[in-house]
C-alpha positions in Angstrom: 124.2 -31.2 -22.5 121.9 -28.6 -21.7 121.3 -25.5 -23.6 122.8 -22.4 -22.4 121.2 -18.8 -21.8 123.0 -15.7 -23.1 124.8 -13.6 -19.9 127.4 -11.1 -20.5 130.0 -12.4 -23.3 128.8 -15.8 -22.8 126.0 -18.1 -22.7 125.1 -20.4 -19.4 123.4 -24.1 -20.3 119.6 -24.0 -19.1 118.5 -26.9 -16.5 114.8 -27.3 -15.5 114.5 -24.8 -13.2 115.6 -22.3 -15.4 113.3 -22.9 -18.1 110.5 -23.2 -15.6 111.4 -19.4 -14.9 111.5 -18.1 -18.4 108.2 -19.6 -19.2 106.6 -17.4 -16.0 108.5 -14.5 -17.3 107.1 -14.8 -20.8 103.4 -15.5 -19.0 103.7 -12.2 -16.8 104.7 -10.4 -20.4 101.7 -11.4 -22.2 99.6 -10.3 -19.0 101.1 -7.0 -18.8 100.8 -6.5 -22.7 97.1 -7.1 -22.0 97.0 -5.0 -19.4 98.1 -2.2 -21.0 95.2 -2.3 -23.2 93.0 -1.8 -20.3 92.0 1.7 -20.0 92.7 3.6 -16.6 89.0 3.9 -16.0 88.8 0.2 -15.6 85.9 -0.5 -17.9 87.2 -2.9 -21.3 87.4 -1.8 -24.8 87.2 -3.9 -28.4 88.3 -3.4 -31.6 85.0 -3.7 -32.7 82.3 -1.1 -31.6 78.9 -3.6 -30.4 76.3 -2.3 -32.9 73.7 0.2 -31.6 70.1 -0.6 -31.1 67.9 1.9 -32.7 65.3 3.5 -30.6 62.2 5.1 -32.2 60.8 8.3 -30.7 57.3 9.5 -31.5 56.3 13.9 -31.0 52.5 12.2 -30.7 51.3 12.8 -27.4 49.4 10.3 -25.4 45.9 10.2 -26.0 43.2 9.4 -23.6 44.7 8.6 -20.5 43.2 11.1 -18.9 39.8 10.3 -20.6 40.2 6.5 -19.4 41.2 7.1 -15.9 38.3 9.9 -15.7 35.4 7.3 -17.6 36.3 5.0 -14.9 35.5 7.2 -11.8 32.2 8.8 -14.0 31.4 4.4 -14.2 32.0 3.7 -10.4 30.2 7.6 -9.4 27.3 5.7 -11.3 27.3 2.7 -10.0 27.6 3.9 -6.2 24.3 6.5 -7.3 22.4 3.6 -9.0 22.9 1.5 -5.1 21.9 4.4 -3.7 19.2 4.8 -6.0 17.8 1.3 -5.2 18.6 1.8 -2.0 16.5 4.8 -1.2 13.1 3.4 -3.7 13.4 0.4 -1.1 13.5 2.8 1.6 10.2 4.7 0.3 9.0 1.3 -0.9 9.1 0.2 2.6 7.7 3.4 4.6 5.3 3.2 2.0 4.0 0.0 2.6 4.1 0.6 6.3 2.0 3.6 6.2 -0.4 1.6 4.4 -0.9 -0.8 6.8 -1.2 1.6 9.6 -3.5 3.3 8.2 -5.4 0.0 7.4 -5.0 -0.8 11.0 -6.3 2.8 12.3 -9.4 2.2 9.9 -9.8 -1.5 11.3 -9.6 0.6 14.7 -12.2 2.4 14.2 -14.9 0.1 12.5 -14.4 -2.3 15.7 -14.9 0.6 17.7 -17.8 1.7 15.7 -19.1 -1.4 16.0 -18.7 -2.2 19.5 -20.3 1.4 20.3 -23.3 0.3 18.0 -23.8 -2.9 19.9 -23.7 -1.0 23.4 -26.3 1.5 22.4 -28.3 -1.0 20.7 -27.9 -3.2 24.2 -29.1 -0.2 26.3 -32.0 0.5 24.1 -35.0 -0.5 25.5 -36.4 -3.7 24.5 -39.2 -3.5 21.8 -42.4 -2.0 22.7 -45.3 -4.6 23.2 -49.1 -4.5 22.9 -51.8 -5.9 24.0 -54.1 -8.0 21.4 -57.1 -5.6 22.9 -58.9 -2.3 21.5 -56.7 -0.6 24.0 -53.8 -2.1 22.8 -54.3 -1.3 18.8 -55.7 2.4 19.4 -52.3 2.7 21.5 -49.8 0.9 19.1 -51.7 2.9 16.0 -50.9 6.4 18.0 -47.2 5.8 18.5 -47.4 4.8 14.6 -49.3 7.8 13.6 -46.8 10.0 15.6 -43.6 9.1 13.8 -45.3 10.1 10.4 -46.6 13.2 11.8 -50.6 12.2 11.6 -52.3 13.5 14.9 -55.2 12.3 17.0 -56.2 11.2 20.4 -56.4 8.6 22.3 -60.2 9.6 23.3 -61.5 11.1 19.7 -60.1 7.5 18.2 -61.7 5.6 20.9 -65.1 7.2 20.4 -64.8 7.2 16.6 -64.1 3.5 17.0 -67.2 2.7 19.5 -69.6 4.9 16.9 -68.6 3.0 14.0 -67.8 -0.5 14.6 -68.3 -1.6 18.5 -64.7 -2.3 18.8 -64.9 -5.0 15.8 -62.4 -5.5 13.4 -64.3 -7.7 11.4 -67.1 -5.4 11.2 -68.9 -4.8 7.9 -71.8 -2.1 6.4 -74.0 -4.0 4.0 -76.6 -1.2 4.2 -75.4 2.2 3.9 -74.5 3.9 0.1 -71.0 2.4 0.1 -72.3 -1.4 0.3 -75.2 -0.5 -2.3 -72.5 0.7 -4.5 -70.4 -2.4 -4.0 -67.6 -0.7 -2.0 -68.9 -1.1 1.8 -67.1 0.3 4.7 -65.0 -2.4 6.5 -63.1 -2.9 9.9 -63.1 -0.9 13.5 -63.3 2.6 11.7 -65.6 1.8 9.0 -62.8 2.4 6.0 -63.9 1.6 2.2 -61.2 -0.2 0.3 -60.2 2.9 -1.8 -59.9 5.3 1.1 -57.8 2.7 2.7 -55.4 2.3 0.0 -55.0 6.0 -0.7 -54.1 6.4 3.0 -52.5 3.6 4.0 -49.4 4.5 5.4 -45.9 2.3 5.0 -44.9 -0.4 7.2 -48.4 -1.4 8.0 -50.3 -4.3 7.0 -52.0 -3.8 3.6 -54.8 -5.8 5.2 -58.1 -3.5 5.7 -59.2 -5.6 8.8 -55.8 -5.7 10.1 -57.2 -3.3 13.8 -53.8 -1.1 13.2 -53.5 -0.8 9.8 -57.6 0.1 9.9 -57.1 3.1 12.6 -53.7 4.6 11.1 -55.4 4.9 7.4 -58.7 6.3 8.7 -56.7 8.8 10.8 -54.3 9.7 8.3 -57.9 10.5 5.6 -59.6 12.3 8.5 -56.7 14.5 9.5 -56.3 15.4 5.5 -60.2 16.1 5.7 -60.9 17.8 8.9 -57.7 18.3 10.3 -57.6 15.3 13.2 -59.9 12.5 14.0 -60.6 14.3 17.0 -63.3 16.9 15.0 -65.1 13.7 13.7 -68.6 13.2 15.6 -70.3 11.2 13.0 -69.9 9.1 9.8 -67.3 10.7 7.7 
C-alpha cells in the first residue's frame, strides 16, 4: 500500500509521481534558502572574512630618477660631441694633408719652370767664345779675361810690350839681364819673374808662367798696379 500525504482531515497514499514532486519542491526550497543569502547587489558573501594582504607604504621619495634619466642624455650629448670631434680632426686632418701636397705641387711647379727657363737661356746663349792658338789669339782671349776682373790695357800697348820683350815667344827666357844673375830670370811673352807672376796671377788661369794667357793677364795686372795700365810701359819694367 502506498503511503499517504496529509490533505485536509485526511491523508492521500503517495504513488511515484507524487514523490517525484515533493523531492523538486524540497530542491527549489533549499535553492531559494540560498538565495536569500545572496545580497541584492549581486556580489556573494561568507561567513568568513578572506584575510587581508598587508601593503607597506614608504614617505621616502624616489631618488635619482631624475639624475639617471639626465646622466644618460649628458653620456649620449658626449658621445655624439666625441663623433663629431673625430669627425672634424679628420676633416682638418684631411685639408691639411691636401694643402700640403698642393703646395708641394706649386713648388714642383715652379722648380720645373725654373729649370726649363734656365735651359732656354742657357740654349740661346751664345756658344763659348773660341781663340786662335796665335799671338793674336792669346793677347785677345787675355783682354776679355783682364776685363771681367777689372785690369785694363790695350790691345796695341800689349802687343808692343809683347814684340819688345819676347818676339812673340812664349818660351822665351833672359839668361843675361840682373834677374837671371840673381837666379830669378824673366820668362815667357812678357818677360815675368816667377815671383811677380805669382803675386799677380789672377784666378782661373793657368798657374803655368809660360802658359801665353796666364803670362800677359799677370804682367798686366803688376803693370796696371805699377803705372796704371800696360799701355804707359815703353821699356823693361
Amino acid at each position: 500500500m502506498p503511503k499517504n500525504i496529509f490533505t485536509r482531515g485526511r491523508s492521500l497514499p503517495l504513488n511515484r509521481k507524487h514523490k517525484i514532486a515533493v523531492a523538486g519542491v524540497g530542491t527549489l526550497g533549499a535553492a531559494a534558502v540560498a538565495l536569500t543569502a545572496v545580497p541584492a547587489s549581486g556580489q556573494t558573501t561568507t561567513s568568513e572574512a578572506a584575510p587581508t594582504a598587508k601593503v607597506a607604504y614608504s614617505t621616502e621619495q624616489i631618488k635619482d630618477v631624475h639624475a639617471g634619466v639626465t646622466g644618460q642624455f649628458a653620456g649620449a650629448g658626449q658621445k655624439v660631441a666625441s663623433i663629431e670631434a673625430k669627425q672634424e680632426a679628420a676633416t682638418k686632418t684631411t685639408s691639411t694633408k691636401k694643402a700640403a701636397a698642393e703646395k708641394a705641387a706649386e713648388k714642383r711647379t715652379a722648380k720645373e719652370s725654373t729649370s726649363r727657363s734656365a735651359a732656354r737661356a742657357e740654349a740661346k746663349q751664345s756658344p763659348k767664345k773660341s781663340y786662335a792658338d796665335n799671338l793674336d789669339g792669346w793677347i785677345r782671349e787675355a783682354r776679355d779675361i783682364m776685363k771681367k776682373h777689372g785690369i785694363p790695357g790695350t790691345y796695341e800697348g800689349i802687343h808692343r810690350n809683347i814684340i819688345r820683350e819676347s818676339s812673340g815667344n812664349p818660351k822665351a827666357i833672359n839668361d843675361w839681364d840682373i834677374n837671371a844673375i840673381n837666379g830669378i830670370p824673366s820668362k815667357g811673352l812678357l818677360q815675368v819673374i816667377p815671383p811677380t807672376f805669382e803675386a799677380y796671377h789672377v784666378p782661373g788661369t793657368s798657374k803655368n808662367i809660360y802658359d801665353p794667357v796666364a803670362n800677359i793677364v799677370a804682367a798686366c795686372n803688376y803693370a796696371a798696379d805699377k803705372y796704371g795700365t800696360m799701355d804707359n810701359v815703353d821699356s823693361a819694367y
